[in-house]
PQR file with spaces between the fields and no chain letter, atoms N, CA, C, O and H, PARSE charges and radii, in Angstrom:
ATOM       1  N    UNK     1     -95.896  -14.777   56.967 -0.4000 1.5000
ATOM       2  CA   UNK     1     -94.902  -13.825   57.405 -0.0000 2.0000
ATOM       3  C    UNK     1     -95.580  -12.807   58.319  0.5500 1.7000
ATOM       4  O    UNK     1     -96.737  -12.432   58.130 -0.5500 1.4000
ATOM       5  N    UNK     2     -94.620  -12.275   59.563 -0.4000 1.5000
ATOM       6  CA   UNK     2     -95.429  -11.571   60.468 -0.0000 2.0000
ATOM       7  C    UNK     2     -94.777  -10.509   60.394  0.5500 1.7000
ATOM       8  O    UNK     2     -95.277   -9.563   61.002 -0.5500 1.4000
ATOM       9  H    UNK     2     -93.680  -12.580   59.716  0.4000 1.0000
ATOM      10  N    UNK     3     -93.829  -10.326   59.860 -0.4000 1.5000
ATOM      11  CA   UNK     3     -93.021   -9.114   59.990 -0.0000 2.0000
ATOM      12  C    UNK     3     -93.824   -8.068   59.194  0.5500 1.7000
ATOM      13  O    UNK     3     -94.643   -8.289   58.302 -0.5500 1.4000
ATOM      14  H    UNK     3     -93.423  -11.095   59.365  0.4000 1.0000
ATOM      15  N    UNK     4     -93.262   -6.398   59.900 -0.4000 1.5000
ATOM      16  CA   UNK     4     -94.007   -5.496   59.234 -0.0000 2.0000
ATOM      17  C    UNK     4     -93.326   -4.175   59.074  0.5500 1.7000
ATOM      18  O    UNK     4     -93.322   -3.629   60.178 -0.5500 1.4000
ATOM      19  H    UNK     4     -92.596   -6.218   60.624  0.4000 1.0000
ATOM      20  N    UNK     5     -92.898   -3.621   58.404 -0.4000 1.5000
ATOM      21  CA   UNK     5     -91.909   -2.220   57.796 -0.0000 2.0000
ATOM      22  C    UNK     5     -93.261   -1.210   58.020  0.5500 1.7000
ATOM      23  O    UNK     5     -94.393   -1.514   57.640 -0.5500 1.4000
ATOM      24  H    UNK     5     -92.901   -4.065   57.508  0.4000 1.0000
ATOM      25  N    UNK     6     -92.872    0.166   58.777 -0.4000 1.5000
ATOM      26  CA   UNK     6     -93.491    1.180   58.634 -0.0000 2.0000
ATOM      27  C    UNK     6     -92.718    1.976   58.521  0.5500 1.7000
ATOM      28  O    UNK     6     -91.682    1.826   59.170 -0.5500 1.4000
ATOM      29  H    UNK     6     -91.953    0.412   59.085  0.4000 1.0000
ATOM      30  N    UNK     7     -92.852    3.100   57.711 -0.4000 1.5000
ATOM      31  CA   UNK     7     -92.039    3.973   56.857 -0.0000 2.0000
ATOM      32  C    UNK     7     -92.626    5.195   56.677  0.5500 1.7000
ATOM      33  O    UNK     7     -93.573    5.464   55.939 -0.5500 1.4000
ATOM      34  H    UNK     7     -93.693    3.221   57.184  0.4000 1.0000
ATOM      35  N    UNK     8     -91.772    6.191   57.670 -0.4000 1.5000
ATOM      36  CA   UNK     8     -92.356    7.628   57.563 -0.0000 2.0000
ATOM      37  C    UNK     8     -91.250    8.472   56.688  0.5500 1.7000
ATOM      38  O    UNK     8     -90.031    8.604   56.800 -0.5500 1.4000
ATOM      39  H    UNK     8     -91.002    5.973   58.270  0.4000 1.0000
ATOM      40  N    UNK     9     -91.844    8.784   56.127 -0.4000 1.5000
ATOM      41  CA   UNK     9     -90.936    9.413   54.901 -0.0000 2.0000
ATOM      42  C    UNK     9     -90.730   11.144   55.306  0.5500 1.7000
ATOM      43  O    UNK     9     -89.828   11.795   54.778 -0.5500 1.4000
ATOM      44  H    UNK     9     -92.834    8.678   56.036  0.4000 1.0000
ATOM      45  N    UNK    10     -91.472   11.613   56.073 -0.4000 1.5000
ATOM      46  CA   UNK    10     -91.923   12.876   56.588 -0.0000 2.0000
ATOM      47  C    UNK    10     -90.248   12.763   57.619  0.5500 1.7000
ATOM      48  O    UNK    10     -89.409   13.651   57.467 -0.5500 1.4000
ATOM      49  H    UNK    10     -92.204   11.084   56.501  0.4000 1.0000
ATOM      50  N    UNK    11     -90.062   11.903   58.334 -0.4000 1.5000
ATOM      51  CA   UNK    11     -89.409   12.181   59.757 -0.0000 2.0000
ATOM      52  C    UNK    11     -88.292   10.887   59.061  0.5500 1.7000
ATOM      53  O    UNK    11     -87.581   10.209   59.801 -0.5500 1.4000
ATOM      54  H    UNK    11     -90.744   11.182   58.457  0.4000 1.0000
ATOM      55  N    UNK    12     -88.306   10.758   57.885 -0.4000 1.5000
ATOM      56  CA   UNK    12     -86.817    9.597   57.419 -0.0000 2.0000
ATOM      57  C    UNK    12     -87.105    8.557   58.494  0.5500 1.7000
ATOM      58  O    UNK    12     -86.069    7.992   58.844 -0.5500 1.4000
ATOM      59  H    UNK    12     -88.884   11.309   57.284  0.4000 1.0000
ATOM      60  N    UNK    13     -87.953    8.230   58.981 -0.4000 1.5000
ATOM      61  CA   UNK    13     -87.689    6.679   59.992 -0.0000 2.0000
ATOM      62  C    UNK    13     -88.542    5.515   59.408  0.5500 1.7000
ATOM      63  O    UNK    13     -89.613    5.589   58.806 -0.5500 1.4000
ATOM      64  H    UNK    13     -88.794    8.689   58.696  0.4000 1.0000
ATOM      65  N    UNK    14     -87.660    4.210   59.796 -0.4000 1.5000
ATOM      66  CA   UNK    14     -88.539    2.937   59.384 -0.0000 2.0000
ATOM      67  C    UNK    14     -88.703    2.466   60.640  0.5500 1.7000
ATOM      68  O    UNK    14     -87.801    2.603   61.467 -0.5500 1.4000
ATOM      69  H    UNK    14     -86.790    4.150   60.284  0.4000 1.0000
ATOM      70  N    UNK    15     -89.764    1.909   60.914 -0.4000 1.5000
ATOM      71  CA   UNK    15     -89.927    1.284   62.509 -0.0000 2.0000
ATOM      72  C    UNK    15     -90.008   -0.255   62.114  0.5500 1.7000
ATOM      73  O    UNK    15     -90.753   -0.410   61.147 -0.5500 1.4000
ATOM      74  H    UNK    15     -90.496    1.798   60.242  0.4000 1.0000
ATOM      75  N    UNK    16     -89.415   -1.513   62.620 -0.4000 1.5000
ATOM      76  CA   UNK    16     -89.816   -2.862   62.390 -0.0000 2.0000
ATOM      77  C    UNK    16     -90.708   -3.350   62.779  0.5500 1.7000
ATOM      78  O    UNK    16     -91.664   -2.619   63.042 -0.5500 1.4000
ATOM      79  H    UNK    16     -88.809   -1.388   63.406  0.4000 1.0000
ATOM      80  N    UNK    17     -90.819   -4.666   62.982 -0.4000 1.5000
ATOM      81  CA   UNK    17     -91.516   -5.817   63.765 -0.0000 2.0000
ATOM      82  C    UNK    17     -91.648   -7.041   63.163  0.5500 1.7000
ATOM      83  O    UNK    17     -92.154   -7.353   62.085 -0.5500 1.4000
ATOM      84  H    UNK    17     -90.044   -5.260   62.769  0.4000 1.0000
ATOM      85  N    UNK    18     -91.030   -7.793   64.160 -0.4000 1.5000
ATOM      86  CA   UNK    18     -90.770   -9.589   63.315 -0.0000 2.0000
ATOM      87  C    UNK    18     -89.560   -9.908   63.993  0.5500 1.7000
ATOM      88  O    UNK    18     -89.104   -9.389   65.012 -0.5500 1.4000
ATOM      89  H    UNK    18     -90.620   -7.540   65.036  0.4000 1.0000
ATOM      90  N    UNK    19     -88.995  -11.038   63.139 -0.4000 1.5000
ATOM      91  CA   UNK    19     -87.897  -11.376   63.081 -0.0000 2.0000
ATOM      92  C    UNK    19     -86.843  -10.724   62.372  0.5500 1.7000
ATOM      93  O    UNK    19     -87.149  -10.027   61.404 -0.5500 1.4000
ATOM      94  H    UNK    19     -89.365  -11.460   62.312  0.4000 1.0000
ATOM      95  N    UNK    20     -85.628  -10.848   62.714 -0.4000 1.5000
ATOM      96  CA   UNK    20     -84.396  -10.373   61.580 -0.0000 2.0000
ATOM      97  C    UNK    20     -84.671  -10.982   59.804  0.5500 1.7000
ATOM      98  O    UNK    20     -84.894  -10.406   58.740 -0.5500 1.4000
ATOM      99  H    UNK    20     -85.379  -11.414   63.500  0.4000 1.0000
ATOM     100  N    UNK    21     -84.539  -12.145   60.138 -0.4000 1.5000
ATOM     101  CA   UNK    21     -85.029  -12.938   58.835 -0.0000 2.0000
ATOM     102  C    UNK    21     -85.966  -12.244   57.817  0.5500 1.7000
ATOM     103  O    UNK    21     -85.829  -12.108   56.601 -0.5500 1.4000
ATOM     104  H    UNK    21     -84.357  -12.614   61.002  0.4000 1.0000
ATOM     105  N    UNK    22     -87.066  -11.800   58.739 -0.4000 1.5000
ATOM     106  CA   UNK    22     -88.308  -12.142   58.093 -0.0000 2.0000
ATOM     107  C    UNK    22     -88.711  -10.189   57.448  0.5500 1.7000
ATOM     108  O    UNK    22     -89.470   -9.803   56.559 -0.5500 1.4000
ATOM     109  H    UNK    22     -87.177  -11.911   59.727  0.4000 1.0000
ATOM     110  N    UNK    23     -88.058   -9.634   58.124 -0.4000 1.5000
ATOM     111  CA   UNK    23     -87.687   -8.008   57.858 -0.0000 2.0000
ATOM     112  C    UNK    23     -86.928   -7.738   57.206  0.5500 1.7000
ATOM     113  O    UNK    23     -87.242   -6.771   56.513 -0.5500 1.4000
ATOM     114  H    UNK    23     -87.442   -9.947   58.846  0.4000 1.0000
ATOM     115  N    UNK    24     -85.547   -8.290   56.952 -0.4000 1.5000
ATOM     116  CA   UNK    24     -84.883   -8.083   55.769 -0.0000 2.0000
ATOM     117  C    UNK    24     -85.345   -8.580   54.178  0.5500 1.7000
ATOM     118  O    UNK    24     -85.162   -8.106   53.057 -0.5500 1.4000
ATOM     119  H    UNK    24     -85.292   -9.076   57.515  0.4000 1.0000
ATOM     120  N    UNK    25     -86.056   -9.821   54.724 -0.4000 1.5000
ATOM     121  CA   UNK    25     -86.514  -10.535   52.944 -0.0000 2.0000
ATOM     122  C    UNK    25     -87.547   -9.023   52.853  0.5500 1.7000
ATOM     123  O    UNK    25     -87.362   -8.224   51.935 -0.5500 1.4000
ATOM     124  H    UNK    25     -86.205  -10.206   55.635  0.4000 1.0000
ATOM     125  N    UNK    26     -88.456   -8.823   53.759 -0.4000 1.5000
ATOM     126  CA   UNK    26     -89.272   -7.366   53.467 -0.0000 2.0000
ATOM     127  C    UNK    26     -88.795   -6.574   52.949  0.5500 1.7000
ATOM     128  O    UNK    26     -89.068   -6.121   51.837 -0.5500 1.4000
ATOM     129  H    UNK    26     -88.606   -9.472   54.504  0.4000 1.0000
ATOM     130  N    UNK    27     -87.836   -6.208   53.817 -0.4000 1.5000
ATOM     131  CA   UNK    27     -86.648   -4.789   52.920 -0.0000 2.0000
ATOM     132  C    UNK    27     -86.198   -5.497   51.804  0.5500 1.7000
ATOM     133  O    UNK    27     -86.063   -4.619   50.952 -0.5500 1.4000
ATOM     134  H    UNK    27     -87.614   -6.575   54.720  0.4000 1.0000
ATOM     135  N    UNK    28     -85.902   -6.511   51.331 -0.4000 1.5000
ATOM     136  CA   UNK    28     -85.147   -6.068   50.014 -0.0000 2.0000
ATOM     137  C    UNK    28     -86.307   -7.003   49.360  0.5500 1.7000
ATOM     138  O    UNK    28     -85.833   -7.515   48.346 -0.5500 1.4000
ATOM     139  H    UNK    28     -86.013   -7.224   52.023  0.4000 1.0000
ATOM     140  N    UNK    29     -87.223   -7.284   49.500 -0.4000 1.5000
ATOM     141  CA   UNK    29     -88.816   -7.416   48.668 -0.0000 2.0000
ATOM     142  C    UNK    29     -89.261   -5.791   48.026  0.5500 1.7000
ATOM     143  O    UNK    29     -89.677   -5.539   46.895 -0.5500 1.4000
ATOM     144  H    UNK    29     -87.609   -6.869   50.324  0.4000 1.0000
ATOM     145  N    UNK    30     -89.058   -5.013   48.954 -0.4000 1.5000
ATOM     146  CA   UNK    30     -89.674   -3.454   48.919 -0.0000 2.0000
ATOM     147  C    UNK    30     -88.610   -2.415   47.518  0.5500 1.7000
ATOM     148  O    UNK    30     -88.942   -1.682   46.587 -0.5500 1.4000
ATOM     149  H    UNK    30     -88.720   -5.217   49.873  0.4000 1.0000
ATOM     150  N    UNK    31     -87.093   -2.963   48.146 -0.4000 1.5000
ATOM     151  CA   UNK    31     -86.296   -2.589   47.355 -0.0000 2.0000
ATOM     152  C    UNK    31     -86.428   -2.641   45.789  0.5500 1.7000
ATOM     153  O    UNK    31     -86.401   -1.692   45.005 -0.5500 1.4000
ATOM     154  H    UNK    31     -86.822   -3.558   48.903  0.4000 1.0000
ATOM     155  N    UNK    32     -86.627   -4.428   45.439 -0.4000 1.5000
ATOM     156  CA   UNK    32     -87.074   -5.036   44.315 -0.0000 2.0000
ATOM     157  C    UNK    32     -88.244   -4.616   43.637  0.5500 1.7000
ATOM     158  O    UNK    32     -88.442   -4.999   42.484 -0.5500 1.4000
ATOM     159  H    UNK    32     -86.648   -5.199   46.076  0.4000 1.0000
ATOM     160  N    UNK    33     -89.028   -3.883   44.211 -0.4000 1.5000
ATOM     161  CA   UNK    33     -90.285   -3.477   43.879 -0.0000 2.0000
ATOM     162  C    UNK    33     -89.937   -2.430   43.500  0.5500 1.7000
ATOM     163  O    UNK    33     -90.459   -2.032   42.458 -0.5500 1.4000
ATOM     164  H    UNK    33     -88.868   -3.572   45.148  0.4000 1.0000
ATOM     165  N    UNK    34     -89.315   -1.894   43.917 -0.4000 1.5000
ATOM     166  CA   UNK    34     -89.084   -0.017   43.720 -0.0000 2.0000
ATOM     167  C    UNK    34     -87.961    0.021   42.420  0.5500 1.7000
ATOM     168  O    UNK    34     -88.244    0.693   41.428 -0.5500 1.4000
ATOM     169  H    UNK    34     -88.891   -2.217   44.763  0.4000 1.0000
ATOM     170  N    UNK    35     -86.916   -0.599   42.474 -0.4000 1.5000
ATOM     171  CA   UNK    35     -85.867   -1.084   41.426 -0.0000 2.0000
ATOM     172  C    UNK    35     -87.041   -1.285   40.190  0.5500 1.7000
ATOM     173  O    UNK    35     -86.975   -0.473   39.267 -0.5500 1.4000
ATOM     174  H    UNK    35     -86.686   -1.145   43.279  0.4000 1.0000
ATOM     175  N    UNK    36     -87.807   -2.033   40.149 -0.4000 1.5000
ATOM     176  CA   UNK    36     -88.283   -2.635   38.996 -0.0000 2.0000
ATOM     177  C    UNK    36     -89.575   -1.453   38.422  0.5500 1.7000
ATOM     178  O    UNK    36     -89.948   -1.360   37.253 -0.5500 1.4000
ATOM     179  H    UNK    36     -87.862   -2.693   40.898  0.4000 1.0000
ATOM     180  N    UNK    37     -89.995   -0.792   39.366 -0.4000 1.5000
ATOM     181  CA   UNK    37     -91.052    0.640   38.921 -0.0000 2.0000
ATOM     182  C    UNK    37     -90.621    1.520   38.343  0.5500 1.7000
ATOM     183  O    UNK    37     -91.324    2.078   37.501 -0.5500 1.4000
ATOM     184  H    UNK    37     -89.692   -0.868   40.316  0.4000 1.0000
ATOM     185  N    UNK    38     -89.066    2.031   38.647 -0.4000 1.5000
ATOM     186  CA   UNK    38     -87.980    2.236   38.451 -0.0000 2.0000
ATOM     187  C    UNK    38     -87.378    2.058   36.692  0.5500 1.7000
ATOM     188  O    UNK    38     -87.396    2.823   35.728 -0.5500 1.4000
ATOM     189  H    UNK    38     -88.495    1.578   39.331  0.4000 1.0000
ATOM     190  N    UNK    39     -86.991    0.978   36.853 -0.4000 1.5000
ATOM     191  CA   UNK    39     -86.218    0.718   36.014 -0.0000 2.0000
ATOM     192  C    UNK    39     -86.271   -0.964   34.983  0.5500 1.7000
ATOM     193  O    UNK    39     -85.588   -1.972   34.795 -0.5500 1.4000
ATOM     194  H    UNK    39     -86.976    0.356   37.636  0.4000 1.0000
ATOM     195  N    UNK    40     -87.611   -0.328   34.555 -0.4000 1.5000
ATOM     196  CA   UNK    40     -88.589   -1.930   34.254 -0.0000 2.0000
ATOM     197  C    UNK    40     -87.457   -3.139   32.801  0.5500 1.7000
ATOM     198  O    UNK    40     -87.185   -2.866   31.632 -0.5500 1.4000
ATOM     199  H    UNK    40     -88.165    0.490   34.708  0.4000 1.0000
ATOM     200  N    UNK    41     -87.200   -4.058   33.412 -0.4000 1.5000
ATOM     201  CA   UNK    41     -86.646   -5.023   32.690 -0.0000 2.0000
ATOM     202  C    UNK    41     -85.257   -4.327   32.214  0.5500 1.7000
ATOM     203  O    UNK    41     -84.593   -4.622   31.220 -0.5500 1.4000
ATOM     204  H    UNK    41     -87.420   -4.280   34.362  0.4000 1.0000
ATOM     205  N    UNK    42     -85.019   -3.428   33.088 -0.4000 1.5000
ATOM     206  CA   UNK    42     -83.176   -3.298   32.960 -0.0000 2.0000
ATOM     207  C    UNK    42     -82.616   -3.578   34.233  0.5500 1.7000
ATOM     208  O    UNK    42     -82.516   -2.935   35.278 -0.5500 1.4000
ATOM     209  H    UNK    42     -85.558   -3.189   33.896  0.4000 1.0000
ATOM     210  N    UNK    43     -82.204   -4.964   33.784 -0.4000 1.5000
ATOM     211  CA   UNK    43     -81.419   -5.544   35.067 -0.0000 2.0000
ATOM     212  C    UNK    43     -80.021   -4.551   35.473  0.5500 1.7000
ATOM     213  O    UNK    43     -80.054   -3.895   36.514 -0.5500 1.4000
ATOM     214  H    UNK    43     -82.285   -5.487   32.935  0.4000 1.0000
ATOM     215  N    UNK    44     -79.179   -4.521   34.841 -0.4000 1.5000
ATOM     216  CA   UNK    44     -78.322   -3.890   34.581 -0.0000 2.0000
ATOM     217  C    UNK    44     -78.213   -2.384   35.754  0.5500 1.7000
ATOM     218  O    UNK    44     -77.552   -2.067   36.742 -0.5500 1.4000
ATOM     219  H    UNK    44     -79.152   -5.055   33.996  0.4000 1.0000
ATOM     220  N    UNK    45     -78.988   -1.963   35.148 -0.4000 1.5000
ATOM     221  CA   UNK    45     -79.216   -0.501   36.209 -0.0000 2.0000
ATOM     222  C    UNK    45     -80.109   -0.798   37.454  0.5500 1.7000
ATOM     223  O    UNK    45     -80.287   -0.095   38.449 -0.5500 1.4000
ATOM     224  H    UNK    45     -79.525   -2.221   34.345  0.4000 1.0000
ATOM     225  N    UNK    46     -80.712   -2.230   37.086 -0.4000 1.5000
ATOM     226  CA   UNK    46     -81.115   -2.538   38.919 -0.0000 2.0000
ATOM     227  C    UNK    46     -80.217   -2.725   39.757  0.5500 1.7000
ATOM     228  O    UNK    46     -80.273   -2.500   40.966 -0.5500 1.4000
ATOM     229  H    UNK    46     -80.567   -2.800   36.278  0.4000 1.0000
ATOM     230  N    UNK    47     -79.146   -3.247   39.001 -0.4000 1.5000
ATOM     231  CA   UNK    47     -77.570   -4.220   39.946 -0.0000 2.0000
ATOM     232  C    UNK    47     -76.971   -3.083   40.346  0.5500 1.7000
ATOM     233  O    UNK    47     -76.432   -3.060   41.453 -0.5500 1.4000
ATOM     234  H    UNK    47     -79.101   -3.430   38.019  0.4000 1.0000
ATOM     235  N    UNK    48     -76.962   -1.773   39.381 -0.4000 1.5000
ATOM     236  CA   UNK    48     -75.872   -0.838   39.742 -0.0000 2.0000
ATOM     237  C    UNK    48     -76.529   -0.220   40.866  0.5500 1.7000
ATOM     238  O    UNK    48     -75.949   -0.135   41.948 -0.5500 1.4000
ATOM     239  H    UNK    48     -77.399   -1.792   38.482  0.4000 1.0000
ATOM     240  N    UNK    49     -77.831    0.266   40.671 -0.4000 1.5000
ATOM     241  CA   UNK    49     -78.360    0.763   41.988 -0.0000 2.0000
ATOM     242  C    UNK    49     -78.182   -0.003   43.569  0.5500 1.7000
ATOM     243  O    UNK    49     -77.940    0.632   44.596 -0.5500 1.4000
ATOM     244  H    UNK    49     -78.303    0.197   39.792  0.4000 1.0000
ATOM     245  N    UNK    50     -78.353   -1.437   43.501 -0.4000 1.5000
ATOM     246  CA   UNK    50     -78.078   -2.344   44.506 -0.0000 2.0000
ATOM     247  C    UNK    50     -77.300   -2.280   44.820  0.5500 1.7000
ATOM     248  O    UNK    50     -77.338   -2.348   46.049 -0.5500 1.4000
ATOM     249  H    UNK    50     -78.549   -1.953   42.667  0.4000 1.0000
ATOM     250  N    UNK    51     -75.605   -2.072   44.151 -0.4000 1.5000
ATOM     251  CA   UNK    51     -74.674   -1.710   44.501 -0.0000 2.0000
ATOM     252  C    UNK    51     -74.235   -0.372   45.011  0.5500 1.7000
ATOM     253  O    UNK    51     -73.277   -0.359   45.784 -0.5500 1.4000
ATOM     254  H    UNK    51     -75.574   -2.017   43.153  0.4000 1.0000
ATOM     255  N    UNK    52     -74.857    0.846   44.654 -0.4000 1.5000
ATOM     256  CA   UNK    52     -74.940    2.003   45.531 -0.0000 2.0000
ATOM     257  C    UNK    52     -75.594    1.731   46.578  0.5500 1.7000
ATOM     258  O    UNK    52     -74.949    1.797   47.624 -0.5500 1.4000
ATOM     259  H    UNK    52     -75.636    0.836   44.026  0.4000 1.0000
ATOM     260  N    UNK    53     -76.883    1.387   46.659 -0.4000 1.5000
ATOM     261  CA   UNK    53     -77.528    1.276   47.846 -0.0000 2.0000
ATOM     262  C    UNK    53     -76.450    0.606   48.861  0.5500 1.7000
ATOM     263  O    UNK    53     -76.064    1.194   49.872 -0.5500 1.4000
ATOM     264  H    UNK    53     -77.406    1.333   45.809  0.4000 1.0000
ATOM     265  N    UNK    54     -75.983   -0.761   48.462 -0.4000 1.5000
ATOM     266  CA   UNK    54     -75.235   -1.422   49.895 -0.0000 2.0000
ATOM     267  C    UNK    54     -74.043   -0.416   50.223  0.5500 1.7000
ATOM     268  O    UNK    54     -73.701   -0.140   51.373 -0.5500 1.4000
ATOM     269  H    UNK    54     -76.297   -1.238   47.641  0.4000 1.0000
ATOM     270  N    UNK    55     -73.516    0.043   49.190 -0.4000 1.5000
ATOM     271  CA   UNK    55     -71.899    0.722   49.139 -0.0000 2.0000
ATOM     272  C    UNK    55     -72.432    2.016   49.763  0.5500 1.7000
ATOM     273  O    UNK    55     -71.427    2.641   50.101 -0.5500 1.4000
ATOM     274  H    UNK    55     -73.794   -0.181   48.256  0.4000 1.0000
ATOM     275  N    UNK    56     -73.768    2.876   50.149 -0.4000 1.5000
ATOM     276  CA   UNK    56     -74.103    3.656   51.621 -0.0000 2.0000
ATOM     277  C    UNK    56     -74.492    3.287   52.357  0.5500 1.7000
ATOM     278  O    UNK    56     -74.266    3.981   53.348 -0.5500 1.4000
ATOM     279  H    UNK    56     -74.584    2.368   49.874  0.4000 1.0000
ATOM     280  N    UNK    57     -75.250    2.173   52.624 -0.4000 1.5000
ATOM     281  CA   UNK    57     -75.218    0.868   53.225 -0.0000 2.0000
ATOM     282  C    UNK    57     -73.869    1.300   54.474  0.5500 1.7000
ATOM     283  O    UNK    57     -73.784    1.838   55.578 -0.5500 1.4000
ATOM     284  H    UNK    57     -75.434    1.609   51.819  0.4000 1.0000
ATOM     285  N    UNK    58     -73.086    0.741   53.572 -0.4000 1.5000
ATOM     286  CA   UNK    58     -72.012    0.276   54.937 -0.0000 2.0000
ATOM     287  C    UNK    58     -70.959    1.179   55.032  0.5500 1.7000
ATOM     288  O    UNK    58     -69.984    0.852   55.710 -0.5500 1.4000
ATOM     289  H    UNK    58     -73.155    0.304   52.675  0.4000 1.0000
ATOM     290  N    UNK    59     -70.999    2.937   54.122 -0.4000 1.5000
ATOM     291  CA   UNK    59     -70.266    3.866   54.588 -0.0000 2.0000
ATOM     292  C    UNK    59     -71.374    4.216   55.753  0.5500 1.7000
ATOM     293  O    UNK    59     -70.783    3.985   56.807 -0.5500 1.4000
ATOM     294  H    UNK    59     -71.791    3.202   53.572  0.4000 1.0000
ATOM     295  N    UNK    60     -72.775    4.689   56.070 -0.4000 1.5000
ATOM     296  CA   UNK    60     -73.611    4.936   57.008 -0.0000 2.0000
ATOM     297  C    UNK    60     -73.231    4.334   58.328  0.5500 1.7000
ATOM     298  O    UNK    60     -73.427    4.958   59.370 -0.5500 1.4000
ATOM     299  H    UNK    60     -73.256    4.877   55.214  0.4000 1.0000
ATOM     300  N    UNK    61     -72.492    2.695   58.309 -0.4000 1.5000
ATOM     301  CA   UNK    61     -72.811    2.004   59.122 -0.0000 2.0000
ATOM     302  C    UNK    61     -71.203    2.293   60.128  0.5500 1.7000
ATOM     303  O    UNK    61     -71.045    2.283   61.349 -0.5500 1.4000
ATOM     304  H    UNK    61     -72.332    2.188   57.462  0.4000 1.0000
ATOM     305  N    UNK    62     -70.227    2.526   59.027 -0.4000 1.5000
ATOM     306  CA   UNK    62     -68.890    3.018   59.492 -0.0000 2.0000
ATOM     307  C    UNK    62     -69.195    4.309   60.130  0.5500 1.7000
ATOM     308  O    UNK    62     -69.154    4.518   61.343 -0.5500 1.4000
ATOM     309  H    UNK    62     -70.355    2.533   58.035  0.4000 1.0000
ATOM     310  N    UNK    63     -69.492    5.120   59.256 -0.4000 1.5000
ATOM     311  CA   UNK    63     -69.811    6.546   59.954 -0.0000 2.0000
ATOM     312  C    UNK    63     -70.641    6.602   61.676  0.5500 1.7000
ATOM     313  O    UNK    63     -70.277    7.288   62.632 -0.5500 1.4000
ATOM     314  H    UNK    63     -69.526    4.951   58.271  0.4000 1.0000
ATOM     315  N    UNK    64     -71.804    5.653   61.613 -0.4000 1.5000
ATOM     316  CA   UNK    64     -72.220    5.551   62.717 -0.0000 2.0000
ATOM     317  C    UNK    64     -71.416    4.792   64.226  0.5500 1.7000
ATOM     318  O    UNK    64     -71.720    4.844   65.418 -0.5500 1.4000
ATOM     319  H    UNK    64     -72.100    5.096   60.837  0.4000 1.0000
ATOM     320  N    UNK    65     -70.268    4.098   63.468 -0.4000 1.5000
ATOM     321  CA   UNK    65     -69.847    3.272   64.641 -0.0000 2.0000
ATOM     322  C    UNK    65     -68.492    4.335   64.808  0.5500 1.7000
ATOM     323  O    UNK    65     -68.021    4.212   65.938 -0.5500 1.4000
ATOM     324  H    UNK    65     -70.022    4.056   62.500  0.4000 1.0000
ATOM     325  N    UNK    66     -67.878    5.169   64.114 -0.4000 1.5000
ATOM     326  CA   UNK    66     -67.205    5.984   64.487 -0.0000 2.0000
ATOM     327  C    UNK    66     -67.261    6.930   65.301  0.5500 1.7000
ATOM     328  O    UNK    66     -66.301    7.314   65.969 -0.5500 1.4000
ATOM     329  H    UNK    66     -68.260    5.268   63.195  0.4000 1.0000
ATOM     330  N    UNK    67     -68.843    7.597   65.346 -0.4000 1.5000
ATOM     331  CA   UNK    67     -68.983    8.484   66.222 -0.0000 2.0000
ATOM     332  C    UNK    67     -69.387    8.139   67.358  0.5500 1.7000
ATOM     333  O    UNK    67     -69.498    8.919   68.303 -0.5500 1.4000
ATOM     334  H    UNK    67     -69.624    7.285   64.804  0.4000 1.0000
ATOM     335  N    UNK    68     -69.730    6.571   67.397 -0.4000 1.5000
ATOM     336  CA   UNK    68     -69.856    6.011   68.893 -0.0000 2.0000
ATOM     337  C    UNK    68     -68.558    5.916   69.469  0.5500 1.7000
ATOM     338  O    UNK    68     -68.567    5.659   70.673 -0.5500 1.4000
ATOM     339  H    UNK    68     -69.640    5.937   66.629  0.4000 1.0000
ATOM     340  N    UNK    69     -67.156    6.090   68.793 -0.4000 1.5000
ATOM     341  CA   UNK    69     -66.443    5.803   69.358 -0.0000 2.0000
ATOM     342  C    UNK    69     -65.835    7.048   70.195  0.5500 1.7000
ATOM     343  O    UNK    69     -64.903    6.869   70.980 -0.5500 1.4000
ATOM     344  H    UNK    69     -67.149    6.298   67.815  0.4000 1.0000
């Protein structure tokens, strides 16, 4: 895998590099990691978090295509 996530936490930005493919299995590899440091062998409250995460996910993504409009 060539892809590579850099993540400034200082300035909120992630910068990529790779493929689409190969950056998302990253992102939600990173996710899974953090879920499980988190919240060790409770699936349960991993799913619910996954489900917040996407559900700002795609209010962020509305919000952003609105103000392009």
């Amino acid at each position: 895998m060539k892809a590579k996530l850099y993540i400034d936490s200082e300035e909120s930005t992630i910068k990529i590099e790779g493929g689409t493919s190969e950056v998302m299995k990253l992102l939600a590899d990173a996710i899974a990691q953090i879920l499980e440091g988190y919240f060790p062998h409770n699936f349960e409250k991993q799913l619910a978090w996954v489900s917040g995460l996407l559900f700002d996910t795609i209010r962020t993504l509305i919000k952003e295509d609105d103000d392009e409009d």
